[in-house]
C-alpha positions as a LaTeX table, in Angstrom:
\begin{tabular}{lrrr}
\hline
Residue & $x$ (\AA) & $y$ (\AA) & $z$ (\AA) \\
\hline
Unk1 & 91.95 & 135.41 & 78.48 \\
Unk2 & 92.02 & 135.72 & 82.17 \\
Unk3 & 92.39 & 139.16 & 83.46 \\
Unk4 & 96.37 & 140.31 & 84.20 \\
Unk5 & 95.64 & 141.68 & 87.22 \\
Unk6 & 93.34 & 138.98 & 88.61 \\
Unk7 & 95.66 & 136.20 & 87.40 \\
Unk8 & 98.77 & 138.49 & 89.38 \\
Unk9 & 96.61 & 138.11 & 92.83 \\
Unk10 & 95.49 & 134.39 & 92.23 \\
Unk11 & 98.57 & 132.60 & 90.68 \\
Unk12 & 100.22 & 131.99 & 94.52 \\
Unk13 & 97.06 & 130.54 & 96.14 \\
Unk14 & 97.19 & 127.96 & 92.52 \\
Unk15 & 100.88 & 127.22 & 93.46 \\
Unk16 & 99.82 & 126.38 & 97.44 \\
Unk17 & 97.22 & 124.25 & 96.63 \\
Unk18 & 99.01 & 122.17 & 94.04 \\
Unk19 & 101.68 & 122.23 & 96.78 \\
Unk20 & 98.97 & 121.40 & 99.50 \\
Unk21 & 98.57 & 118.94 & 97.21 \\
Unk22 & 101.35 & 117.35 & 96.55 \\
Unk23 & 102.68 & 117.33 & 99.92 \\
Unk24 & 99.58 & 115.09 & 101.08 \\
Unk25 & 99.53 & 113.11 & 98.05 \\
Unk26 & 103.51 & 112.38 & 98.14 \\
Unk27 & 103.16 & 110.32 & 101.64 \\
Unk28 & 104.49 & 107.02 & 100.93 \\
Unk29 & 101.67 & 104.99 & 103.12 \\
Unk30 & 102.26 & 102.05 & 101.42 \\
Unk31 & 105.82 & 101.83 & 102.66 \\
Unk32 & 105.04 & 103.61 & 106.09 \\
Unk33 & 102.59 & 100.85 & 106.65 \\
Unk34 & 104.66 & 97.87 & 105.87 \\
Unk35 & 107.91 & 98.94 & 107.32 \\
Unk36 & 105.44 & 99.80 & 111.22 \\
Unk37 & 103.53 & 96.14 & 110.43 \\
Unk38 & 107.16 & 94.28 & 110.39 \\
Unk39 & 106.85 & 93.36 & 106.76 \\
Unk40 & 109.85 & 95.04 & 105.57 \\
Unk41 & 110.25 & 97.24 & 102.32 \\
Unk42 & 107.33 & 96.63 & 99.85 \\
Unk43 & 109.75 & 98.14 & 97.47 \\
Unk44 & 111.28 & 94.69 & 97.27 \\
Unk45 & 108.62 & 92.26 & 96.61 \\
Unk46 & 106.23 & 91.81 & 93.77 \\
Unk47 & 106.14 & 94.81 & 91.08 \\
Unk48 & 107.86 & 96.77 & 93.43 \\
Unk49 & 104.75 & 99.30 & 93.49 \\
Unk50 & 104.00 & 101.63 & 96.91 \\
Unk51 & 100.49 & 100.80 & 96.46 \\
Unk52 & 98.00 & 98.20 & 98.08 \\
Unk53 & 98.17 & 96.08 & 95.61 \\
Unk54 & 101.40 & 95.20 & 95.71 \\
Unk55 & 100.98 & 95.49 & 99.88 \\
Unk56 & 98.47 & 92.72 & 100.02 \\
Unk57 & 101.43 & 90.61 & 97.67 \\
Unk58 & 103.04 & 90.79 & 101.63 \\
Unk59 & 99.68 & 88.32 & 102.78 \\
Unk60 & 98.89 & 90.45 & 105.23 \\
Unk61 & 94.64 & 91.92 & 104.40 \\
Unk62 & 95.33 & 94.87 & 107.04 \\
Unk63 & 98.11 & 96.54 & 106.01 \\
Unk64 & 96.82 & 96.73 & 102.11 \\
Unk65 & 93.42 & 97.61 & 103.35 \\
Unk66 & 95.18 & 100.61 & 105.47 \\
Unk67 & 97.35 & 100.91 & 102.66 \\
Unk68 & 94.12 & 101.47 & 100.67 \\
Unk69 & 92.26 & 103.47 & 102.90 \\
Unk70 & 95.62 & 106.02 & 103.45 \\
Unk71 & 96.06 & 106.47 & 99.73 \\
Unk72 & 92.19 & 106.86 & 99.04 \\
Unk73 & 92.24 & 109.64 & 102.09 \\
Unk74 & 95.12 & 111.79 & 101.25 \\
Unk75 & 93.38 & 112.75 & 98.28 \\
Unk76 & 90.36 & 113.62 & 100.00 \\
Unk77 & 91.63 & 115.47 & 102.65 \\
Unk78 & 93.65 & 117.49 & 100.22 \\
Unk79 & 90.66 & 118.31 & 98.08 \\
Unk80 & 88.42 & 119.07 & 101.13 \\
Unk81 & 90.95 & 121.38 & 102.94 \\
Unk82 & 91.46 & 123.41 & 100.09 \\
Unk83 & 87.57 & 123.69 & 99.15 \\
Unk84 & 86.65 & 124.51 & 102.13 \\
Unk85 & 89.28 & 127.71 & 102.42 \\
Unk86 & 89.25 & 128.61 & 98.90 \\
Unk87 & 86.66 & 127.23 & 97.08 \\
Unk88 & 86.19 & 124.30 & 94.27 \\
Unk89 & 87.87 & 125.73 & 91.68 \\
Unk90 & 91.55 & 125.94 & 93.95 \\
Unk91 & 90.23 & 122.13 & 95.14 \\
Unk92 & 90.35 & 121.12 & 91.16 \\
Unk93 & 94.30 & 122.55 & 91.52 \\
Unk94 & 94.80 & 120.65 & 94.85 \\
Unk95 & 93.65 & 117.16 & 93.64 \\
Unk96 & 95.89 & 117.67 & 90.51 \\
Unk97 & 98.65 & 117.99 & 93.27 \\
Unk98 & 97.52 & 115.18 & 95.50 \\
Unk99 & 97.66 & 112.70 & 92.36 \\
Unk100 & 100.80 & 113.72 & 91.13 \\
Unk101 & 102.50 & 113.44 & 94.37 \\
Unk102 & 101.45 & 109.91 & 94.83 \\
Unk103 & 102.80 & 108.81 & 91.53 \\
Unk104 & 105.94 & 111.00 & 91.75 \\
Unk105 & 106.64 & 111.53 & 95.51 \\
Unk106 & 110.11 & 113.45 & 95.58 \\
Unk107 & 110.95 & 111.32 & 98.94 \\
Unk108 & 111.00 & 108.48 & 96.65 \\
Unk109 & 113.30 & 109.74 & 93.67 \\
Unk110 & 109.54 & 109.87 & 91.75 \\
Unk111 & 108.51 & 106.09 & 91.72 \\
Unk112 & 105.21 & 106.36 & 93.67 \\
Unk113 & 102.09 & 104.32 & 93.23 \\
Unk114 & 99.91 & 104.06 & 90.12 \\
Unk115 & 96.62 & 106.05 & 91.65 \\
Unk116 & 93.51 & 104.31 & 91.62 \\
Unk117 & 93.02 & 104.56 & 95.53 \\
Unk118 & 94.02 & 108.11 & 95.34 \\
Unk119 & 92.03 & 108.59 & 92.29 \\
Unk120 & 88.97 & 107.37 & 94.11 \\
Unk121 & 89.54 & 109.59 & 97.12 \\
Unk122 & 89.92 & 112.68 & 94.84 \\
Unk123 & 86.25 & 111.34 & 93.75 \\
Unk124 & 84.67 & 111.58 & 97.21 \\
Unk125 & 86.13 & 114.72 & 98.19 \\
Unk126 & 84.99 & 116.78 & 94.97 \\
Unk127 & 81.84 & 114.63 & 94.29 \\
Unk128 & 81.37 & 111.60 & 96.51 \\
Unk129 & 78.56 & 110.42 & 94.09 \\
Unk130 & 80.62 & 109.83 & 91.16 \\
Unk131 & 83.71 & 107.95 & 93.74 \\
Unk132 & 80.42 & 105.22 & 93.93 \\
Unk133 & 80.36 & 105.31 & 90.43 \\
Unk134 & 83.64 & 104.54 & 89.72 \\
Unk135 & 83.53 & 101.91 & 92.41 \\
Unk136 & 80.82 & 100.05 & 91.22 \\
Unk137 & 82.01 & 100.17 & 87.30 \\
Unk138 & 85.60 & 98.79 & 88.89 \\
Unk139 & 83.48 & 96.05 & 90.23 \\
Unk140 & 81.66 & 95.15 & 87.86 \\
Unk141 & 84.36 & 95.18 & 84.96 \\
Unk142 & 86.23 & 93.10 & 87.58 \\
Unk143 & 83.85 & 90.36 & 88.39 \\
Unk144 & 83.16 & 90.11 & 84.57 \\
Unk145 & 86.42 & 89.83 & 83.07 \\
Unk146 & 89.08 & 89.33 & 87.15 \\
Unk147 & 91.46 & 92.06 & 85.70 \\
Unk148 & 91.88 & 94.89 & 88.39 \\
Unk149 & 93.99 & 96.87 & 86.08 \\
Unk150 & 90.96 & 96.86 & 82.99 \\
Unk151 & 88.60 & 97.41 & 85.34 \\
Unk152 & 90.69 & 100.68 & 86.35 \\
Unk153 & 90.98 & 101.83 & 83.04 \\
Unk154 & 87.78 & 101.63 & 82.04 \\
Unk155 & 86.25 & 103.22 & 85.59 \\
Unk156 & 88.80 & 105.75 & 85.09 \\
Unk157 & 87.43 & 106.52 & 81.53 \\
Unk158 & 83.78 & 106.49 & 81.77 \\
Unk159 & 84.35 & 108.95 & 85.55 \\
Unk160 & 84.96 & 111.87 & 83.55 \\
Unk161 & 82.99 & 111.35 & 80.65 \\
Unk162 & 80.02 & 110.70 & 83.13 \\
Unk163 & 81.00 & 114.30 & 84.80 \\
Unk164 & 80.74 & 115.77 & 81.25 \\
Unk165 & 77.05 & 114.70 & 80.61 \\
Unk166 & 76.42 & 115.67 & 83.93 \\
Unk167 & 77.48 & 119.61 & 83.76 \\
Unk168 & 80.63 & 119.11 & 85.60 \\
Unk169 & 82.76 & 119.84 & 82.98 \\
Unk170 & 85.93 & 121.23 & 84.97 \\
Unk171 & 85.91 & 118.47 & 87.18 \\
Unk172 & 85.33 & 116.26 & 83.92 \\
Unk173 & 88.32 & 118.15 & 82.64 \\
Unk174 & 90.47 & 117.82 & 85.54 \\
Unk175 & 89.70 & 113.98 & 86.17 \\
Unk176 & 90.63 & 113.44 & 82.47 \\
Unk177 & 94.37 & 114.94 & 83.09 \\
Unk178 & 94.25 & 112.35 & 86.51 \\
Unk179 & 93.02 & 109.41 & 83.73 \\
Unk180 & 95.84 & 110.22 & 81.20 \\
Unk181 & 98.50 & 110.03 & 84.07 \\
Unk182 & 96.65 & 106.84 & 85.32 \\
Unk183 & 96.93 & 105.24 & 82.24 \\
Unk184 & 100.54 & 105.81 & 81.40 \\
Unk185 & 101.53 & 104.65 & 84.89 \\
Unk186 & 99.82 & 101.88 & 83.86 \\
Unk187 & 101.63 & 101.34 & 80.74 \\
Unk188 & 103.15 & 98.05 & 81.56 \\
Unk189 & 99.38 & 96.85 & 82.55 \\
Unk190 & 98.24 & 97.52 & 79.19 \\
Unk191 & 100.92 & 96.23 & 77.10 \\
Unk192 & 100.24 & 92.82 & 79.11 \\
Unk193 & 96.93 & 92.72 & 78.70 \\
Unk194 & 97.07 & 93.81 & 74.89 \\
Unk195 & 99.80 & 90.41 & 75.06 \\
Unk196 & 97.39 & 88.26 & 77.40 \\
Unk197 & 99.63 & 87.65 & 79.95 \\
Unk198 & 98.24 & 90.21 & 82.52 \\
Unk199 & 97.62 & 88.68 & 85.67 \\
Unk200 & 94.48 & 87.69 & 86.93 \\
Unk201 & 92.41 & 88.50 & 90.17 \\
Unk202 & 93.17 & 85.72 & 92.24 \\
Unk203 & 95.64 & 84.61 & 90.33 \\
Unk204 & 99.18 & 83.42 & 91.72 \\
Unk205 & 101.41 & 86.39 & 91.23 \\
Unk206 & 104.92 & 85.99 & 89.16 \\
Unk207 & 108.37 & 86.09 & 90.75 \\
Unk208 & 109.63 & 89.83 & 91.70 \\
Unk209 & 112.02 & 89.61 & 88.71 \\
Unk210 & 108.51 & 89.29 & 86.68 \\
Unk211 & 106.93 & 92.31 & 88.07 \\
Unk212 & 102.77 & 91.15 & 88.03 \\
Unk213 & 100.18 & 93.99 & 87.33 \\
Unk214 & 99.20 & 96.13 & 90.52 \\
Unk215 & 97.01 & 98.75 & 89.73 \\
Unk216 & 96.81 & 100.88 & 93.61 \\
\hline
\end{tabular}
């Protein structure tokens, strides 16, 4: 049990950097980025995701790869910041906040993006070698088997467990919360995939009123 008296002094600095957090994490790029680049509300199109994704269903490259890059970096920053003024235990606390405010951003009544990009900027700012990790396991599950949301899940699983083995076993514990929350975002994803009618890499995406799987 943590000391009364210690937990008394430290509880507020928890609070600002899950708020930090959040605050960073709940800035809708995705919809920024489209609505400046003429394309409209991204809301509207495809699965109806924030995320890049779901940008790139606008055809324009740019905006999801600044969509990308925007999500990714929020999660960074927010983890960097915070380590860097109160250490990498309050960073663990401020990448929990970053992640939940881009899958529940209050701006947007709570329907944010699904958090891979975000997930993988959380990666570089606590431990930039494991972010390649994940990266190259998401590539290689998606060349083998052209499902961006499997290769997600199973980057996101193998991250933490990696961490464990490793002796990073807060941050193994933290990115497991982030992977639970991924993965029931993602709960539409893995119902279609379980059914076989997930879509594809590359694949032509369904109508709106058939929202395809978008993983960002």
């Amino acid at each position: 049990m943590p000391d009364p008296i210690s937990w008394a002094m430290a509880w507020p600095y928890y609070l600002m950097a899950l708020a930090f957090g959040y605050v960073l994490g709940s800035i809708p790029f995705g919809l920024i980025i489209t609505r400046l680049g003429g394309m409209g509300d991204v809301r509207k199109i495809g699965s109806g995701n924030i995320g890049a994704t779901n940008v790139l269903r606008t055809g324009n490259k740019k905006l999801a790869a600044a969509t990308l890059v925007c999500d990714a970096l929020k999660g960074t920053i927010a983890v960097l910041v915070v380590k860097h003024f109160y250490g990498p235990e309050m960073a663990l606390i401020a990448s929990l906040g970053a992640f939940l405010g881009h899958l529940f951003p209050i701006w947007l009544k709570f329907k944010g993006g699904k958090g891979v990009a975000t997930y993988i900027g959380i990666l570089l700012g606590l431990n930039w070698p494991y972010a390649l990790l994940f990266c190259a396991i998401w590539l290689g599950v998606a060349f083998t088997f052209r499902y961006s949301s499997l290769s997600a899940f199973v980057a996101s699983l193998v991250t933490p467990t990696a961490l464990f083995f490793t002796g990073h076993v807060q941050m193994s514990e933290m990115l497991a919360v982030l992977t639970l929350l991924l993965l029931v975002k993602h709960h539409e994803n893995i119902k279609r995939l379980l059914s076989g009618e997930e879509t594809r890499i590359g694949q032509k995406s369904a109508p709106a009123d058939e929202p395809p799987g978008s993983t960002a």
